[in-house]
C-alpha positions as CSV (number, residue, x, y, z in Angstrom):
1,X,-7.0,56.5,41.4
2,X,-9.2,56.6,38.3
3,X,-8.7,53.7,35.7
4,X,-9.6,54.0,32.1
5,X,-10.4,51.1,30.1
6,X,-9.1,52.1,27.8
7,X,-8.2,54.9,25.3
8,X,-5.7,52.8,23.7
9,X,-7.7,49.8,22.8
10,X,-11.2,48.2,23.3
11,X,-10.5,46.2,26.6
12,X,-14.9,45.3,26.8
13,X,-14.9,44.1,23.1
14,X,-11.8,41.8,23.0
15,X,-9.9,41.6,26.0
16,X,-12.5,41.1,29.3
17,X,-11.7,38.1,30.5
18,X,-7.8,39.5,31.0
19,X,-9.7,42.7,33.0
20,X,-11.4,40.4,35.1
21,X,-8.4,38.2,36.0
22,X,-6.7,41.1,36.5
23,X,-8.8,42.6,38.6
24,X,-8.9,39.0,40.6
25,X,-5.6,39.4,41.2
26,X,-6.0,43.1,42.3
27,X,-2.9,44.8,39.8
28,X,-1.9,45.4,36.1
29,X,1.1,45.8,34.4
30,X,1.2,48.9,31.9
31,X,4.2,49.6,29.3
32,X,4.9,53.2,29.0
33,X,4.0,53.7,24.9
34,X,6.9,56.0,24.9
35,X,9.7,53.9,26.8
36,X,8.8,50.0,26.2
37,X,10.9,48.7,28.5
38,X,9.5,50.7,31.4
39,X,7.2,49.0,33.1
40,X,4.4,50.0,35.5
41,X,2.7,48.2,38.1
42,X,-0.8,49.3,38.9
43,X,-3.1,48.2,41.6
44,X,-6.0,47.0,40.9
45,X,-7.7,46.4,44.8
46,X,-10.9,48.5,45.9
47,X,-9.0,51.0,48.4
48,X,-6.7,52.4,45.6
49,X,-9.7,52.2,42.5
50,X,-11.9,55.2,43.1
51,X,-13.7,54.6,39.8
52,X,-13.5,52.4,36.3
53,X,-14.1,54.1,33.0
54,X,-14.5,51.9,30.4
55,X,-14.7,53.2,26.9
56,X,-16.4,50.7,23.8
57,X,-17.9,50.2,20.8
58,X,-18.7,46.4,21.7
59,X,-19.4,45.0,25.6
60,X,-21.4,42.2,25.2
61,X,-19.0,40.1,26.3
62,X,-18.4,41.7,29.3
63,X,-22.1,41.9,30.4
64,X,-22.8,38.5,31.5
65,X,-19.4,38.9,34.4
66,X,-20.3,42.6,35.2
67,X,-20.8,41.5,38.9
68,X,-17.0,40.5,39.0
69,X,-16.6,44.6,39.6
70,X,-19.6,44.9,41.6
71,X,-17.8,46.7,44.4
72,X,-16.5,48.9,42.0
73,X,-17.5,52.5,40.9
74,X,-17.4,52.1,36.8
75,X,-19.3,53.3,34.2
76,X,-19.6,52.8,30.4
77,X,-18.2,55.1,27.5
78,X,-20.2,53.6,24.5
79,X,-19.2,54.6,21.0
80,X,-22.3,54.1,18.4
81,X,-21.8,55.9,15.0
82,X,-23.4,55.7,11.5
83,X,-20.6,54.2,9.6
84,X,-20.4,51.7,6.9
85,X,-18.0,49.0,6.8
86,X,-15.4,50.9,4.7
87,X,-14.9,53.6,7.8
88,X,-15.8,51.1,10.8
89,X,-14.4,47.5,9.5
90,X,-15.0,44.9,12.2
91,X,-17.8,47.0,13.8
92,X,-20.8,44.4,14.3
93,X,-24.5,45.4,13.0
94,X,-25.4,48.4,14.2
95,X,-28.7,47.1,14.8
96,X,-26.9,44.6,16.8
97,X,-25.3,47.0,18.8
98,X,-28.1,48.9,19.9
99,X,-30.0,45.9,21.0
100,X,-26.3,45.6,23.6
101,X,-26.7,49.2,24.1
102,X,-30.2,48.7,25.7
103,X,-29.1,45.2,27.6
104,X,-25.9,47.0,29.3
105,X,-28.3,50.0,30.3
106,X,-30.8,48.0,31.6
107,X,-28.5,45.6,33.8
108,X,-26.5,48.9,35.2
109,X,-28.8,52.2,34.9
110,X,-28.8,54.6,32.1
111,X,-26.5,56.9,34.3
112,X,-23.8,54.7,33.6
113,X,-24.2,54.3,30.1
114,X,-22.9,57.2,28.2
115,X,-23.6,57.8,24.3
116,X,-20.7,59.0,22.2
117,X,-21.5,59.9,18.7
118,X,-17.7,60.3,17.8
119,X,-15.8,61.2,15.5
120,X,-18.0,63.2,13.3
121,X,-16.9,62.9,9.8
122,X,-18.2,64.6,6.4
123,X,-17.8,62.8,3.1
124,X,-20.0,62.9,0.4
125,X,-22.6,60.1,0.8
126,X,-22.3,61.3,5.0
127,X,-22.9,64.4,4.8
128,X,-25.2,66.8,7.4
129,X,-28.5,65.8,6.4
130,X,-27.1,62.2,6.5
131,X,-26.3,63.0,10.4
132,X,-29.0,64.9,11.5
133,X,-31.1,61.8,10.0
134,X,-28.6,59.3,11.6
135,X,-28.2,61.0,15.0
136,X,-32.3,61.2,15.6
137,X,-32.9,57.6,14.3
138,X,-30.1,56.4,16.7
139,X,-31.3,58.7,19.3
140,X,-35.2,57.2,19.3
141,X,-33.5,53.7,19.6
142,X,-31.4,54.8,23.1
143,X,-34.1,57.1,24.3
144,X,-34.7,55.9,28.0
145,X,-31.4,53.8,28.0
146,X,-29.1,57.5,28.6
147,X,-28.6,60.7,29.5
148,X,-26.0,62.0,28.4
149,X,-24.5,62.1,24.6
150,X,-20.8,63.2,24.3
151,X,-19.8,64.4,20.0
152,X,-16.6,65.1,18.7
153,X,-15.5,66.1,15.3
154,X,-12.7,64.0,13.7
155,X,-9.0,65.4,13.8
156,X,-6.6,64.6,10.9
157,X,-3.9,62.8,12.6
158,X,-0.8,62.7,10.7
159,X,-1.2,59.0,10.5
160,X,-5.2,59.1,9.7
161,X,-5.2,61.0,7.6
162,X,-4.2,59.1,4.4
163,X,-7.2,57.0,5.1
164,X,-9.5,59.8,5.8
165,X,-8.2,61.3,2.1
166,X,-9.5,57.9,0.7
167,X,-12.6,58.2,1.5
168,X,-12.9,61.6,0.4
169,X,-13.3,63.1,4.3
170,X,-12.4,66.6,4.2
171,X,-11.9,69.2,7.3
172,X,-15.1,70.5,9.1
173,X,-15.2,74.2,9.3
174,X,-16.7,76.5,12.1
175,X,-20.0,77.1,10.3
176,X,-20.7,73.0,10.0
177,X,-19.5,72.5,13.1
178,X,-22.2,75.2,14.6
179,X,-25.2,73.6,12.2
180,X,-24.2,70.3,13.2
181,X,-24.3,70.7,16.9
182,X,-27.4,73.0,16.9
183,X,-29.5,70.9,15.3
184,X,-27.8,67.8,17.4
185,X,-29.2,69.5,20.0
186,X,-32.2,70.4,19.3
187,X,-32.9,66.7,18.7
188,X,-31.3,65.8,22.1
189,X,-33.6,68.2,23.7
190,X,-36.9,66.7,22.7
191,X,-35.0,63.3,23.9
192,X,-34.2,65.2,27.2
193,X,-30.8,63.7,26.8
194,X,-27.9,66.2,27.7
195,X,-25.4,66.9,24.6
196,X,-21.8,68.1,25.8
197,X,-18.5,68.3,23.2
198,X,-15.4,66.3,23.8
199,X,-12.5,68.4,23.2
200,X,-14.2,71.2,21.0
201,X,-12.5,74.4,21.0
202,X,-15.7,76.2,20.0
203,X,-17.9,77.3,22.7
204,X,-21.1,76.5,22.1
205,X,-23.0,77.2,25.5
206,X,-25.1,79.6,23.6
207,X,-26.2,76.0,22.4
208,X,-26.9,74.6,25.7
209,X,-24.0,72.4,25.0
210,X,-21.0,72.0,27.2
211,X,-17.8,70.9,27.5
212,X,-17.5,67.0,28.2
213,X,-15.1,65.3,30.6
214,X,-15.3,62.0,29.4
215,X,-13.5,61.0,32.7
216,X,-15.8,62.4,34.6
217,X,-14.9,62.6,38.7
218,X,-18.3,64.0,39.1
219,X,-20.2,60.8,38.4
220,X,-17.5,58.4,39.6
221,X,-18.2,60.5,42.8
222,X,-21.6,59.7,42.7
223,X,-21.7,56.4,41.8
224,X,-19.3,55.6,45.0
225,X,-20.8,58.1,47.2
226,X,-17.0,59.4,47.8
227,X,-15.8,63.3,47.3
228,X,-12.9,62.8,44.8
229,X,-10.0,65.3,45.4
230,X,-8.5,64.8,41.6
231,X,-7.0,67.7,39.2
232,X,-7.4,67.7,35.3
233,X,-5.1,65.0,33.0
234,X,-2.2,66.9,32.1
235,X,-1.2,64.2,29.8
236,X,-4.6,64.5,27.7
237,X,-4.3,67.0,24.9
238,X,-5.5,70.8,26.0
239,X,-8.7,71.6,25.3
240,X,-9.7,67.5,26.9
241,X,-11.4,68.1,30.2
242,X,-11.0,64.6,31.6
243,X,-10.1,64.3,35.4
244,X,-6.4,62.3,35.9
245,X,-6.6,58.7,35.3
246,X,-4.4,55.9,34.6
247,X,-4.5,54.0,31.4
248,X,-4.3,50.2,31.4
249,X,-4.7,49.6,27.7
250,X,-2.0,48.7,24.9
251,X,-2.1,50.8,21.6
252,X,-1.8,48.5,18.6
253,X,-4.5,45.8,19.5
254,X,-8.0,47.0,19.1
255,X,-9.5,44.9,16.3
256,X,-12.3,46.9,15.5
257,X,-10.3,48.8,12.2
258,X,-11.7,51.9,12.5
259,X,-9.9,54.5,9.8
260,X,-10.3,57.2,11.9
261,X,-8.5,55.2,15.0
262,X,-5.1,57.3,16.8
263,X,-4.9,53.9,18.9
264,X,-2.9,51.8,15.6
265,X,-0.7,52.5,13.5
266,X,-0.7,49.3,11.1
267,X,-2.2,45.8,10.8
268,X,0.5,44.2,10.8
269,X,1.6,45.5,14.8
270,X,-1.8,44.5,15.8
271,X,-1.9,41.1,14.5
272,X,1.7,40.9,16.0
273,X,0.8,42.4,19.0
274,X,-2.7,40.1,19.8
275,X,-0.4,37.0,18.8
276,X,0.9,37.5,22.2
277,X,-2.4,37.7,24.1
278,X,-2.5,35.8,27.4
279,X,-5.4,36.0,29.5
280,X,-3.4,35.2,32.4
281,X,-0.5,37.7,31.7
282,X,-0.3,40.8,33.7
283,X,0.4,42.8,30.3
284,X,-2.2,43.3,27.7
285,X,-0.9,41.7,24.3
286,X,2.8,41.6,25.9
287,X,5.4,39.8,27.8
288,X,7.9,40.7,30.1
289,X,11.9,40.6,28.8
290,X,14.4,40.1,31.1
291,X,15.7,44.2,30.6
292,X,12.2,45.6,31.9
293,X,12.0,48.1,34.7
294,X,9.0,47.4,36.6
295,X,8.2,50.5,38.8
296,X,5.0,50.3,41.7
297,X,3.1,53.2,40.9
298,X,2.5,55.3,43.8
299,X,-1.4,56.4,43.0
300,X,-4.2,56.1,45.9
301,X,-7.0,56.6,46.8
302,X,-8.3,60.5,45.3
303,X,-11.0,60.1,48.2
304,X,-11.5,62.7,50.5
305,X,-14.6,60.8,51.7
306,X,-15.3,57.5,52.8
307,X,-18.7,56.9,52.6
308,X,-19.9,54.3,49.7
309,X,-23.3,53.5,48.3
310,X,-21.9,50.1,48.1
311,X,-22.0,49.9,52.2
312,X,-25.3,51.2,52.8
């Protein structure tokens, strides 16, 4: 079983402590987002984890009690963008955050660090030029710290894109898309940093660039030294390449307020929501009622091979 940590919130930025206690007490509980009163239990103990993926605009708070996962396959999802506080609200200094970006890849390798440069978005005073010129400054900071940059342009979500309209973001065509990514990589290149797309319906390997999977079962297999028998997420949207994981994140409590954000709907459900954190609760931002169904899930182990890097 792959874990990821999480799509629905930013479990390194504001909620590590409850992933380390849960992963002391070796299981999570999960509501379905669609059905709140179904309830899964997830194990959290190294024979059913074959890998963490955490994704993040923010660990520093996690890297001080990274050796609490030691035994763990995991790697980083890092999301470092050239916005303002009017797109990314409670995003810290970005300066700030590329000084964490270079402490996390330092303590754990750049392998395990990956770059995401996402969502793209065009407005007036962010324009092209303004990301070429953003994406190579950035890129001269992280050089030596990764390998691998993941972009995606942004989608107007019915519930986005209100916000998006405020700001006077407007739809990407085909032709920007191409000049963005071209000259995205031609900057990558000189970096020797690897630029893939995450859930792009273009084809741009006449770029050099390819399509990402985020969750990637190829590196998780590396990382652990195990052959990972695991099909693509069906539950992901089409064109998403990501391997099958489970999600232990809670939409409506990331605290970043990012306009572009899927993950929340309103303020006022997150600050409702993170009322109820409890580091010791097995639910993120939630507690049981007496009418929850609590179901075991029955995911192992997607290891074909037994043979970790962690034993030798």
């Amino acid at each position: 079983m792959i874990i990821s940590a999480s799509r629905r919130t930013d479990i390194p930025a504001f909620y590590s402590d409850w992933f380390f206690k849960r992963i002391e007490e070796g299981y999570v509980l999960v509501r379905n987002p669609f059905n709140f009163h179904q309830v899964s239990k997830v194990s959290l103990k190294k024979d059913a984890v074959d890998g963490i993926v955490f994704w993040t605009k923010n660990p520093e708070k996690m890297i001080p009690k990274l050796h609490l996962i030691e035994d763990y396959a995991y790697y980083f999802l890092f999301t470092l963008n050239p916005y303002d506080k009017r797109i990314e609200r409670n995003v810290p200094e970005k300066s700030h955050i590329i000084e964490v970006f270079k402490k996390l890849s330092s303590k754990i390798g750049k392998e395990r660090v990956i770059w995401r440069y996402d969502p793209i978005i065009l407005i007036p005073e962010f324009d092209i030029e303004y990301h070429v010129k953003s994406f190579k400054e950035i890129m001269s900071e992280l050089y030596g710290y990764t390998s691998k940059c993941i972009i995606s342009f942004v989608t107007f979500y019915p519930k986005m894109r209100k916000n998006l309209e405020k700001i006077g973001a407007y739809e990407i065509n085909k032709e920007q898309k191409l000049e963005i990514t071209y000259r995205f990589y031609e900057i990558a290149k000189e970096h020797s940093i690897k630029l893939e797309t995450c859930a792009e319906e273009l084809d741009l390997s006449s770029y050099g660039v390819e399509h990402a999977r985020c969750i990637d079962p190829d590196l998780i297999a590396e990382l652990s030294g195990k052959k990972l028998n695991v099909g693509k997420d069906k539950n992901q949207r089409k064109l998403c390449g990501c391997a099958e994981s489970v999600d232990v994140g809670a939409y409506d409590t990331c605290l970043h307020g990012c306009i572009y954000c899927y993950a929340n709907s309103n303020i006022s459900s997150i600050k409702e929501n993170v009322k109820q954190y409890d580091v010791n609760s097995p639910l993120l931002c939630s507690k049981l009622a007496e009418n929850d169904v609590i179901k075991e899930r029955g995911i192992k182990s997607y290891a074909i091979s037994q043979t970790s890097i962690f034993d030798k």
